[in-house]
N, C-alpha and C positions, 0 to 999 in steps of 0.2 A: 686256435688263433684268438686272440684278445680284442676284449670290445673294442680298445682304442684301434688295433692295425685294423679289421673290420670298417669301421667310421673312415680310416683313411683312403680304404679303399675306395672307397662311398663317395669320395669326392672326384672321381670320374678320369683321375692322371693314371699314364700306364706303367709309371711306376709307384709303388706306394713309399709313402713320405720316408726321411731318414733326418736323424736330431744331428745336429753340429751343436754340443756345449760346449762354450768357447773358454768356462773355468770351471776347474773341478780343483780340489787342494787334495789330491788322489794320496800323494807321496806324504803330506804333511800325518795325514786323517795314521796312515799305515804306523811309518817310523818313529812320528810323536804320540800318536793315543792308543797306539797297539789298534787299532782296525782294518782288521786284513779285507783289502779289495775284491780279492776273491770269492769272499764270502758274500750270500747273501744278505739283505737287509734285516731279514728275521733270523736268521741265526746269531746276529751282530748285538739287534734289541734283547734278545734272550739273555746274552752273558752279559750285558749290561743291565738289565734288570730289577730296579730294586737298589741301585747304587749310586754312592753322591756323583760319580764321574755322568750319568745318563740325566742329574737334574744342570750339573757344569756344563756339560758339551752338546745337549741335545742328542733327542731321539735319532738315529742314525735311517739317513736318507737316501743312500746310494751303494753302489755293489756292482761288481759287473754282474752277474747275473739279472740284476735289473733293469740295467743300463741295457743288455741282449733284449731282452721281453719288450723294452721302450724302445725300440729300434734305435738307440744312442750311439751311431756309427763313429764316430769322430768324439775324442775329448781334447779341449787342451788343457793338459795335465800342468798343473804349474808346480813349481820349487818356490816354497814360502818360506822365508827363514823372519822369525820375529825380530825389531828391535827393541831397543832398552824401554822408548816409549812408544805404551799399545794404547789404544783406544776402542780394543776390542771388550774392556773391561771384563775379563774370565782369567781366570787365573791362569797363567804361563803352562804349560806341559814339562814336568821332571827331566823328563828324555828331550826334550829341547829345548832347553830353557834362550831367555831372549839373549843375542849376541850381544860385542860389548866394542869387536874393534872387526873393521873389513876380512881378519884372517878368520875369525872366528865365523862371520857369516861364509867365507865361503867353504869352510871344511863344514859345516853343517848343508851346506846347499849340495856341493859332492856326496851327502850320504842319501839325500832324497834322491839324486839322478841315478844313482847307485840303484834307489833302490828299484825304477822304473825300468833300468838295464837287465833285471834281475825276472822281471815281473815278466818281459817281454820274451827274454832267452827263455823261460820254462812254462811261460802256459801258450798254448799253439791258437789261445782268440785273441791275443792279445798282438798287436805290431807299434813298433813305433817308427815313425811318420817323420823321415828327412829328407825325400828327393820325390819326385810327382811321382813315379815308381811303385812306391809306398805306398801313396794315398790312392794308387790307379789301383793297384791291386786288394788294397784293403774294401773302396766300393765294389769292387767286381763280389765281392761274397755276397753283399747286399742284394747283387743283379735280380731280379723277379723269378728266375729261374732256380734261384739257391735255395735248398734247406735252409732252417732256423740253424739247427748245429754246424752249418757252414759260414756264420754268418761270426768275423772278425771286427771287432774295437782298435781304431786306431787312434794311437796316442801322440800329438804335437806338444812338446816339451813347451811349458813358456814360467819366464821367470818373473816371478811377484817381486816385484822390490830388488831393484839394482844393487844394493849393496855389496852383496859375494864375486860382484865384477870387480877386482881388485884394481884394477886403473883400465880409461877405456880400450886399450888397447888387446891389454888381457880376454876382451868377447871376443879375439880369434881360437881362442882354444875353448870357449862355451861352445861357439858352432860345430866345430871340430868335434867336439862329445855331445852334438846333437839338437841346442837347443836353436832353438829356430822363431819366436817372439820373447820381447822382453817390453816387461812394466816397467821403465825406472825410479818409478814410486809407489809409494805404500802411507805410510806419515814423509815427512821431510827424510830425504836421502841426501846423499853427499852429489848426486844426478840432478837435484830439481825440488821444489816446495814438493808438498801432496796434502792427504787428507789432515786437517786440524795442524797445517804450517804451512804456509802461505809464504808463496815464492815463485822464481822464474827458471828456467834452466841456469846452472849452475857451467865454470866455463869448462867442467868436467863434461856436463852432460851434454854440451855440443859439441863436446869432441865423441860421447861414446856414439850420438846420433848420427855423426860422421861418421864412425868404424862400422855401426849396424847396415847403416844405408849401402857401405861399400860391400857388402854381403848380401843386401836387399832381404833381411829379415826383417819382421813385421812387429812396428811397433805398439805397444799396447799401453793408451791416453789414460784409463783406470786408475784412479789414485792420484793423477797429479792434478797440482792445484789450478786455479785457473788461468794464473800468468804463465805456468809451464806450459799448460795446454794447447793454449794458442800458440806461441812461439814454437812449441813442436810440431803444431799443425799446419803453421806457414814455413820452418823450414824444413822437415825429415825428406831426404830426396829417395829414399825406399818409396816400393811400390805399392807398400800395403800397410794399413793404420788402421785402428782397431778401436775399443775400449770393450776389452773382452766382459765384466759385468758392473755397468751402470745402468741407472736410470734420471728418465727425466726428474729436473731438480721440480720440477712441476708438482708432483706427488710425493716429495720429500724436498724439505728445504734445506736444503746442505750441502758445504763443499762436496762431499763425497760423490756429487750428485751433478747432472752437467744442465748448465741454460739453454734455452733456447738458443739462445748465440751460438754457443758452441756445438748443440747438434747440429747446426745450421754449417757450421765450418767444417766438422767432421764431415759432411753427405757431401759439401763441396770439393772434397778430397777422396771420394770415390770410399769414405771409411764406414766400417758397420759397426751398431752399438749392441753388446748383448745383453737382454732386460734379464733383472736379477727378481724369480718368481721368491722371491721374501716379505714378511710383512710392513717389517720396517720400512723397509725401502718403495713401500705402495701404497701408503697411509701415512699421514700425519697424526693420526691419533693412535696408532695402533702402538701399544708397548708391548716387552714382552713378559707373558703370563698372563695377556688376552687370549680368548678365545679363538683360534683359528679360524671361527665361523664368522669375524667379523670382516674378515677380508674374502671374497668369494673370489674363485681362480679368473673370472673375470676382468679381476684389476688387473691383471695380467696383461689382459688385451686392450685393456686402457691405455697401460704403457707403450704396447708396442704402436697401436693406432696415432697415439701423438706425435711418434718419431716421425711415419709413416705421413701423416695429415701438414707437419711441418717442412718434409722435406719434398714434398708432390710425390711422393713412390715408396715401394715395398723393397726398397733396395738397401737400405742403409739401417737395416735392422735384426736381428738376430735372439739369441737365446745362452744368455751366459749364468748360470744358473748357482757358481758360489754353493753350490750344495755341501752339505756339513762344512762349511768354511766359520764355525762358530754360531751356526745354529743351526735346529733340527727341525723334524719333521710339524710338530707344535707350530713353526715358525714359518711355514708358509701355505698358499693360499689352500681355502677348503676346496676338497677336493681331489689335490694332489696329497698325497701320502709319501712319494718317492720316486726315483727316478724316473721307474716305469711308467709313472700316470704322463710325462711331460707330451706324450703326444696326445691326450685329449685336448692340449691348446689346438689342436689342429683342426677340432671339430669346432670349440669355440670359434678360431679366426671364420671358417666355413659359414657359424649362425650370424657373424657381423658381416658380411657381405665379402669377404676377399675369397678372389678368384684360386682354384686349384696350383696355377702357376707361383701366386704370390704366397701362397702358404709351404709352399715346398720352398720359394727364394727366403722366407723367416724363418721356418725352421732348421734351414743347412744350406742351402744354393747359397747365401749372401757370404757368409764365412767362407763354404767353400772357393769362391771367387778369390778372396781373398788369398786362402792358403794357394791355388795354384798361379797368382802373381808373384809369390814369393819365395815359392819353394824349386830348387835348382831342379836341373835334370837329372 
Protein backbone atom coordinates (compact mmCIF):
# COMPACT_ATOMS: atom_id res chain seq x y z
CA UNK A 1 0.00 0.00 0.00
CA UNK A 2 1.27 3.44 -0.70
CA UNK A 3 2.28 6.17 1.64
CA UNK A 4 -0.42 8.50 0.12
CA UNK A 5 -3.71 5.62 0.43
CA UNK A 6 -1.98 4.92 4.12
CA UNK A 7 -2.34 8.94 4.91
CA UNK A 8 -5.92 8.58 3.52
CA UNK A 9 -6.66 6.12 5.55
CA UNK A 10 -5.46 8.18 8.54
CA UNK A 11 -8.02 10.57 8.08
CA UNK A 12 -10.64 8.55 9.89
CA UNK A 13 -13.56 8.18 6.66
CA UNK A 14 -14.61 4.43 6.12
CA UNK A 15 -14.07 4.67 2.90
CA UNK A 16 -10.56 5.74 1.68
CA UNK A 17 -10.49 8.81 -0.67
CA UNK A 18 -11.01 8.23 -4.59
CA UNK A 19 -9.65 11.25 -7.32
CA UNK A 20 -12.32 12.45 -9.81
CA UNK A 21 -9.96 14.37 -12.72
CA UNK A 22 -12.21 16.30 -14.33
CA UNK A 23 -9.45 16.77 -17.52
CA UNK A 24 -7.13 14.49 -18.77
CA UNK A 25 -6.24 15.07 -23.00
CA UNK A 26 -5.90 11.02 -22.60
CA UNK A 27 -6.90 10.50 -26.39
CA UNK A 28 -4.81 13.61 -27.69
CA UNK A 29 -1.40 12.62 -25.57
CA UNK A 30 -2.21 8.57 -27.44
CA UNK A 31 -3.16 9.53 -31.23
CA UNK A 32 -1.10 12.75 -31.56
CA UNK A 33 2.35 12.18 -29.58
CA UNK A 34 2.20 8.36 -29.90
CA UNK A 35 1.89 7.88 -25.80
CA UNK A 36 0.17 4.89 -25.12
CA UNK A 37 -2.10 5.12 -21.93
CA UNK A 38 -1.53 1.98 -20.98
CA UNK A 39 1.67 2.39 -20.34
CA UNK A 40 3.26 3.40 -17.47
CA UNK A 41 4.83 6.77 -16.69
CA UNK A 42 8.36 5.30 -16.70
CA UNK A 43 8.43 3.19 -19.48
CA UNK A 44 6.95 6.43 -21.36
CA UNK A 45 10.12 8.82 -19.91
CA UNK A 46 12.60 6.00 -21.00
CA UNK A 47 11.56 5.99 -24.87
CA UNK A 48 11.50 9.53 -24.77
CA UNK A 49 14.64 10.10 -23.14
CA UNK A 50 17.18 12.17 -24.47
CA UNK A 51 14.96 13.50 -27.37
CA UNK A 52 13.87 16.96 -28.60
CA UNK A 53 10.09 15.66 -28.46
CA UNK A 54 10.69 15.07 -24.07
CA UNK A 55 12.29 18.87 -24.02
CA UNK A 56 8.75 20.12 -26.62
CA UNK A 57 6.11 18.15 -24.87
CA UNK A 58 7.32 17.64 -21.28
CA UNK A 59 8.39 14.95 -19.03
CA UNK A 60 5.35 12.62 -19.21
CA UNK A 61 2.93 12.58 -16.18
CA UNK A 62 0.11 10.17 -16.38
CA UNK A 63 -0.59 6.46 -17.39
CA UNK A 64 -3.21 4.31 -16.12
CA UNK A 65 -1.04 2.43 -14.24
CA UNK A 66 -0.55 5.39 -12.23
CA UNK A 67 -3.71 6.86 -12.22
CA UNK A 68 -4.65 2.82 -10.55
CA UNK A 69 -1.68 3.40 -7.60
CA UNK A 70 -3.40 7.16 -7.17
CA UNK A 71 -6.59 5.87 -6.71
CA UNK A 72 -7.77 8.05 -9.94
CA UNK A 73 -11.28 6.33 -10.32
CA UNK A 74 -12.95 8.64 -12.66
CA UNK A 75 -11.23 10.60 -15.66
CA UNK A 76 -12.86 13.03 -17.94
CA UNK A 77 -11.19 12.08 -20.81
CA UNK A 78 -11.56 14.83 -23.33
CA UNK A 79 -11.30 14.97 -27.38
CA UNK A 80 -9.00 18.11 -28.24
CA UNK A 81 -8.79 18.78 -31.69
CA UNK A 82 -6.34 22.15 -32.31
CA UNK A 83 -7.24 25.15 -34.21
CA UNK A 84 -5.45 27.22 -36.70
CA UNK A 85 -4.66 29.69 -33.87
CA UNK A 86 -2.84 28.07 -30.60
CA UNK A 87 -1.63 29.92 -27.75
CA UNK A 88 -0.28 26.96 -26.54
CA UNK A 89 2.98 28.20 -28.10
CA UNK A 90 4.68 24.29 -28.77
CA UNK A 91 4.90 23.27 -32.01
CA UNK A 92 1.65 21.60 -33.56
CA UNK A 93 1.88 17.43 -33.51
CA UNK A 94 2.55 15.96 -37.41
CA UNK A 95 -0.25 13.43 -36.66
CA UNK A 96 -2.61 16.19 -35.98
CA UNK A 97 -1.83 18.94 -37.13
CA UNK A 98 -4.28 22.07 -36.42
CA UNK A 99 -7.83 22.01 -38.39
CA UNK A 100 -8.69 24.48 -40.84
CA UNK A 101 -12.63 24.04 -41.57
CA UNK A 102 -15.50 22.31 -38.99
CA UNK A 103 -15.13 18.99 -41.20
CA UNK A 104 -11.71 18.80 -40.59
CA UNK A 105 -12.14 19.13 -36.74
CA UNK A 106 -14.59 16.87 -36.66
CA UNK A 107 -13.02 13.73 -38.59
CA UNK A 108 -10.07 14.46 -36.42
CA UNK A 109 -12.33 14.52 -33.03
CA UNK A 110 -13.88 10.84 -34.47
CA UNK A 111 -10.45 9.46 -34.38
CA UNK A 112 -9.78 10.45 -30.67
CA UNK A 113 -13.37 8.86 -29.57
CA UNK A 114 -12.27 6.01 -31.88
CA UNK A 115 -9.68 5.81 -30.08
CA UNK A 116 -11.25 5.63 -26.36
CA UNK A 117 -13.75 3.00 -27.91
CA UNK A 118 -10.88 1.09 -28.53
CA UNK A 119 -9.14 1.44 -25.35
CA UNK A 120 -12.27 0.39 -23.38
CA UNK A 121 -13.46 -2.71 -25.67
CA UNK A 122 -9.75 -4.32 -24.94
CA UNK A 123 -8.34 -3.55 -21.71
CA UNK A 124 -10.97 -5.06 -18.87
CA UNK A 125 -9.77 -1.56 -16.28
CA UNK A 126 -10.78 0.43 -18.20
CA UNK A 127 -15.11 1.52 -18.75
CA UNK A 128 -16.47 4.20 -20.35
CA UNK A 129 -19.03 6.10 -18.47
CA UNK A 130 -22.60 6.91 -20.15
CA UNK A 131 -25.51 6.09 -17.98
CA UNK A 132 -25.39 5.93 -13.84
CA UNK A 133 -24.97 2.20 -14.45
CA UNK A 134 -21.59 2.83 -15.54
CA UNK A 135 -20.38 4.87 -13.17
CA UNK A 136 -22.42 2.58 -10.29
CA UNK A 137 -20.43 -0.18 -11.32
CA UNK A 138 -17.22 1.38 -12.05
CA UNK A 139 -17.14 2.68 -7.94
CA UNK A 140 -18.27 -0.57 -6.75
CA UNK A 141 -14.47 -1.93 -7.66
CA UNK A 142 -13.26 0.81 -5.67
CA UNK A 143 -15.69 -0.53 -2.68
CA UNK A 144 -13.19 -1.10 0.50
CA UNK A 145 -13.70 -4.62 0.20
CA UNK A 146 -11.91 -4.85 -3.44
CA UNK A 147 -8.47 -5.88 -4.49
CA UNK A 148 -6.19 -3.35 -6.06
CA UNK A 149 -6.39 -5.48 -9.30
CA UNK A 150 -10.14 -5.23 -9.07
CA UNK A 151 -10.00 -1.86 -9.03
CA UNK A 152 -11.52 -0.02 -12.73
CA UNK A 153 -10.90 3.56 -14.50
CA UNK A 154 -13.86 5.13 -15.57
CA UNK A 155 -13.76 7.35 -18.43
CA UNK A 156 -16.67 10.39 -19.14
CA UNK A 157 -15.99 11.57 -22.58
CA UNK A 158 -15.81 15.49 -22.73
CA UNK A 159 -15.14 17.61 -25.63
CA UNK A 160 -12.46 20.47 -25.50
CA UNK A 161 -13.61 23.05 -28.01
CA UNK A 162 -16.82 22.78 -29.81
CA UNK A 163 -15.67 23.01 -33.20
CA UNK A 164 -16.19 19.24 -34.47
CA UNK A 165 -19.92 19.88 -33.51
CA UNK A 166 -20.82 20.57 -37.05
CA UNK A 167 -24.03 22.66 -36.39
CA UNK A 168 -25.71 22.47 -32.95
CA UNK A 169 -27.91 20.16 -33.77
CA UNK A 170 -25.53 17.64 -35.05
CA UNK A 171 -24.64 17.04 -30.65
CA UNK A 172 -27.40 14.46 -31.17
CA UNK A 173 -25.18 12.08 -32.60
CA UNK A 174 -21.94 13.20 -30.19
CA UNK A 175 -24.33 11.71 -27.34
CA UNK A 176 -25.42 8.96 -29.27
CA UNK A 177 -21.38 7.88 -29.49
CA UNK A 178 -21.20 8.79 -25.95
CA UNK A 179 -19.99 12.09 -25.17
CA UNK A 180 -21.73 13.26 -22.31
CA UNK A 181 -19.86 17.09 -21.32
CA UNK A 182 -18.79 19.69 -23.85
CA UNK A 183 -16.31 22.88 -23.65
CA UNK A 184 -17.54 25.17 -26.28
CA UNK A 185 -14.32 26.87 -26.22
CA UNK A 186 -10.77 26.79 -26.28
CA UNK A 187 -9.44 30.17 -28.28
CA UNK A 188 -12.70 31.90 -29.98
CA UNK A 189 -15.02 29.14 -31.53
CA UNK A 190 -17.66 29.58 -33.91
CA UNK A 191 -19.82 28.61 -30.05
CA UNK A 192 -18.58 31.66 -28.16
CA UNK A 193 -15.29 34.08 -27.36
CA UNK A 194 -12.62 31.98 -25.22
CA UNK A 195 -9.02 32.22 -24.08
CA UNK A 196 -7.02 35.38 -25.86
CA UNK A 197 -10.64 36.30 -27.93
CA UNK A 198 -12.95 37.95 -26.14
CA UNK A 199 -16.64 37.56 -26.89
CA UNK A 200 -20.22 36.39 -25.85
CA UNK A 201 -22.08 33.35 -26.99
CA UNK A 202 -22.41 33.33 -30.35
CA UNK A 203 -26.37 32.66 -31.78
CA UNK A 204 -24.91 29.15 -32.70
CA UNK A 205 -23.80 28.61 -29.30
CA UNK A 206 -27.36 29.34 -27.77
CA UNK A 207 -28.77 27.19 -29.90
CA UNK A 208 -26.00 24.29 -29.20
CA UNK A 209 -26.73 25.24 -25.15
CA UNK A 210 -30.31 24.50 -26.05
CA UNK A 211 -29.72 20.92 -27.74
CA UNK A 212 -27.09 20.09 -24.76
CA UNK A 213 -29.53 21.16 -22.05
CA UNK A 214 -32.33 19.02 -23.85
CA UNK A 215 -30.13 16.10 -23.29
CA UNK A 216 -29.07 17.49 -19.87
CA UNK A 217 -25.25 17.10 -20.50
CA UNK A 218 -23.00 18.89 -18.55
CA UNK A 219 -21.63 21.91 -19.60
CA UNK A 220 -17.91 22.68 -19.31
CA UNK A 221 -17.21 27.07 -18.55
CA UNK A 222 -13.16 26.26 -19.15
CA UNK A 223 -11.92 28.41 -21.90
CA UNK A 224 -14.65 30.61 -22.47
CA UNK A 225 -14.20 34.07 -22.28
CA UNK A 226 -15.77 36.13 -19.71
CA UNK A 227 -18.91 37.46 -21.54
CA UNK A 228 -19.61 33.87 -22.59
CA UNK A 229 -19.15 32.75 -19.20
CA UNK A 230 -21.65 34.50 -17.58
CA UNK A 231 -24.33 34.33 -20.25
CA UNK A 232 -23.82 30.64 -20.04
CA UNK A 233 -24.12 30.66 -16.51
CA UNK A 234 -27.46 32.53 -16.37
CA UNK A 235 -28.78 30.83 -19.14
CA UNK A 236 -27.80 26.73 -19.75
CA UNK A 237 -31.02 24.99 -18.41
CA UNK A 238 -28.81 21.56 -17.90
CA UNK A 239 -28.36 20.45 -14.61
CA UNK A 240 -24.84 20.28 -14.30
CA UNK A 241 -21.97 23.06 -15.02
CA UNK A 242 -18.57 22.61 -14.59
CA UNK A 243 -15.23 24.35 -15.55
CA UNK A 244 -13.36 21.12 -15.60
CA UNK A 245 -9.61 22.88 -15.25
CA UNK A 246 -9.48 26.45 -14.08
CA UNK A 247 -8.22 28.47 -11.51
CA UNK A 248 -8.68 31.37 -9.57
CA UNK A 249 -7.52 34.46 -11.78
CA UNK A 250 -6.37 35.46 -8.16
CA UNK A 251 -2.95 33.48 -8.79
CA UNK A 252 -2.74 34.10 -12.37
CA UNK A 253 -4.00 37.11 -14.00
CA UNK A 254 -5.55 36.02 -17.10
CA UNK A 255 -8.51 35.30 -19.11
CA UNK A 256 -7.87 31.81 -18.97
CA UNK A 257 -8.45 32.23 -15.41
CA UNK A 258 -11.89 32.91 -13.69
CA UNK A 259 -12.69 36.25 -11.09
CA UNK A 260 -14.05 36.19 -8.20
CA UNK A 261 -17.39 37.21 -9.75
CA UNK A 262 -17.56 34.39 -11.73
CA UNK A 263 -16.53 31.65 -9.18
CA UNK A 264 -19.12 33.48 -7.24
CA UNK A 265 -21.78 32.77 -10.18
CA UNK A 266 -20.48 29.25 -10.83
CA UNK A 267 -21.11 27.98 -6.83
CA UNK A 268 -24.44 29.95 -7.34
CA UNK A 269 -25.37 27.49 -10.02
CA UNK A 270 -24.62 24.53 -7.84
CA UNK A 271 -21.17 24.24 -10.36
CA UNK A 272 -17.71 22.89 -9.46
CA UNK A 273 -14.25 24.23 -10.65
CA UNK A 274 -11.25 21.80 -11.10
CA UNK A 275 -7.92 23.43 -9.86
CA UNK A 276 -5.25 22.77 -12.46
CA UNK A 277 -2.02 21.51 -10.18
CA UNK A 278 0.40 23.60 -12.94
CA UNK A 279 2.85 26.10 -12.27
CA UNK A 280 1.83 28.65 -14.46
CA UNK A 281 -1.41 28.67 -13.42
CA UNK A 282 -0.29 29.04 -9.47
CA UNK A 283 2.19 31.77 -9.65
CA UNK A 284 2.65 34.89 -11.36
CA UNK A 285 6.08 34.58 -11.47
CA UNK A 286 6.73 31.23 -12.21
CA UNK A 287 7.88 30.72 -16.12
CA UNK A 288 8.74 27.82 -17.54
CA UNK A 289 12.31 26.31 -16.97
CA UNK A 290 11.99 27.45 -13.37
CA UNK A 291 12.63 25.25 -10.89
CA UNK A 292 9.71 23.10 -9.72
CA UNK A 293 10.84 23.73 -6.36
CA UNK A 294 9.53 27.23 -6.54
CA UNK A 295 6.18 26.34 -6.47
CA UNK A 296 5.51 23.87 -3.47
CA UNK A 297 2.35 21.35 -3.95
CA UNK A 298 0.86 23.61 -1.37
CA UNK A 299 -0.26 26.32 -3.74
CA UNK A 300 -2.40 23.76 -4.66
CA UNK A 301 -4.27 24.26 -1.68
CA UNK A 302 -4.13 27.76 -1.83
CA UNK A 303 -6.17 27.44 -4.89
CA UNK A 304 -8.61 25.30 -3.88
CA UNK A 305 -9.10 27.20 -0.13
CA UNK A 306 -9.96 30.53 -2.20
CA UNK A 307 -12.71 28.80 -4.10
CA UNK A 308 -13.74 27.13 -0.81
CA UNK A 309 -13.30 30.63 1.49
CA UNK A 310 -15.21 32.57 -1.50
CA UNK A 311 -18.01 30.57 -1.80
CA UNK A 312 -18.69 29.57 2.37
CA UNK A 313 -18.21 25.65 1.50
CA UNK A 314 -16.11 22.67 0.13
CA UNK A 315 -18.78 22.15 -2.44
CA UNK A 316 -17.88 23.91 -5.60
CA UNK A 317 -14.42 22.63 -5.92
CA UNK A 318 -12.62 19.88 -7.38
CA UNK A 319 -9.41 18.65 -9.07
CA UNK A 320 -9.02 18.95 -12.89
CA UNK A 321 -5.51 18.45 -13.42
CA UNK A 322 -4.67 19.12 -17.57
CA UNK A 323 -2.07 16.67 -16.90
CA UNK A 324 0.53 16.29 -20.07
CA UNK A 325 -2.03 18.72 -21.81
CA UNK A 326 1.25 20.70 -23.02
CA UNK A 327 3.34 20.31 -20.07
CA UNK A 328 5.10 18.02 -17.87
CA UNK A 329 6.12 16.81 -15.02
CA UNK A 330 8.90 19.90 -14.57
CA UNK A 331 5.78 21.88 -14.75
CA UNK A 332 4.03 21.17 -11.69
CA UNK A 333 4.04 21.50 -8.08
CA UNK A 334 7.13 20.08 -5.95
CA UNK A 335 6.25 17.15 -4.95
CA UNK A 336 4.03 15.64 -7.27
CA UNK A 337 5.87 13.92 -9.79
CA UNK A 338 2.59 12.34 -11.60
CA UNK A 339 -0.50 11.17 -11.32
CA UNK A 340 -0.05 8.91 -8.65
CA UNK A 341 1.28 11.49 -6.13
CA UNK A 342 -2.33 13.50 -6.65
CA UNK A 343 -3.69 12.13 -3.56
CA UNK A 344 -1.18 13.49 -1.11
CA UNK A 345 -3.35 16.68 -1.70
CA UNK A 346 -5.44 14.79 0.63
CA UNK A 347 -3.08 14.83 3.47
CA UNK A 348 -2.19 18.50 2.73
CA UNK A 349 -6.07 19.50 2.56
CA UNK A 350 -6.03 17.30 6.17
CA UNK A 351 -2.73 19.67 7.60
CA UNK A 352 -4.99 22.88 6.57
CA UNK A 353 -7.70 22.02 8.77
CA UNK A 354 -10.60 20.37 6.31
CA UNK A 355 -12.61 17.90 7.69
CA UNK A 356 -12.46 13.96 6.35
CA UNK A 357 -15.92 14.70 4.63
CA UNK A 358 -14.66 17.77 2.74
CA UNK A 359 -11.75 16.32 1.42
CA UNK A 360 -13.41 13.30 -0.10
CA UNK A 361 -16.22 16.12 -1.45
CA UNK A 362 -12.67 18.01 -3.42
CA UNK A 363 -11.20 15.17 -4.27
CA UNK A 364 -14.36 13.27 -6.15
CA UNK A 365 -17.74 13.69 -4.13
CA UNK A 366 -18.18 17.28 -5.93
CA UNK A 367 -17.70 16.07 -9.64
CA UNK A 368 -19.27 13.23 -8.79
CA UNK A 369 -22.56 15.08 -7.84
CA UNK A 370 -22.25 16.53 -10.67
CA UNK A 371 -21.83 13.52 -13.14
CA UNK A 372 -24.87 11.79 -11.46
CA UNK A 373 -27.18 14.91 -12.11
CA UNK A 374 -26.53 14.34 -15.52
CA UNK A 375 -25.89 11.25 -16.64
CA UNK A 376 -29.39 9.33 -17.86
CA UNK A 377 -30.34 6.06 -16.51
Amino acid sequence: MTRGVQSARALGEKNVVIIVDAHEDIAYNAVCLGRDYRDHTLVKRRVLAGSERLAQEGIPTTGLPDALIGRVAIVFATIFVEPPVSFLGVKPSEACPPYETPQQAYKFALKQLDYYTRLADNHSRVRLIQRHSDLEAVLATWADDQPFEKHVQGMVILMENGDPILEPRQFYEWYERGVRIVGPAWSGTRYCGGTGAPGGLTTLGRELLEIMASLNAVLDLSHMAEEAFLQAVDSYQGASIIASHSNPRKFRNSDRHLSDDMIRRLAERDGVIGIVPYNRFLSEEWRPGDPKSDVPAWRVIDAIDHVCQLTGSAAHVGIGTDFDGGFGSGSIPDGLDSISDLISLADLLAARGYSPPDINAIMGGNMLRKLRAALPL
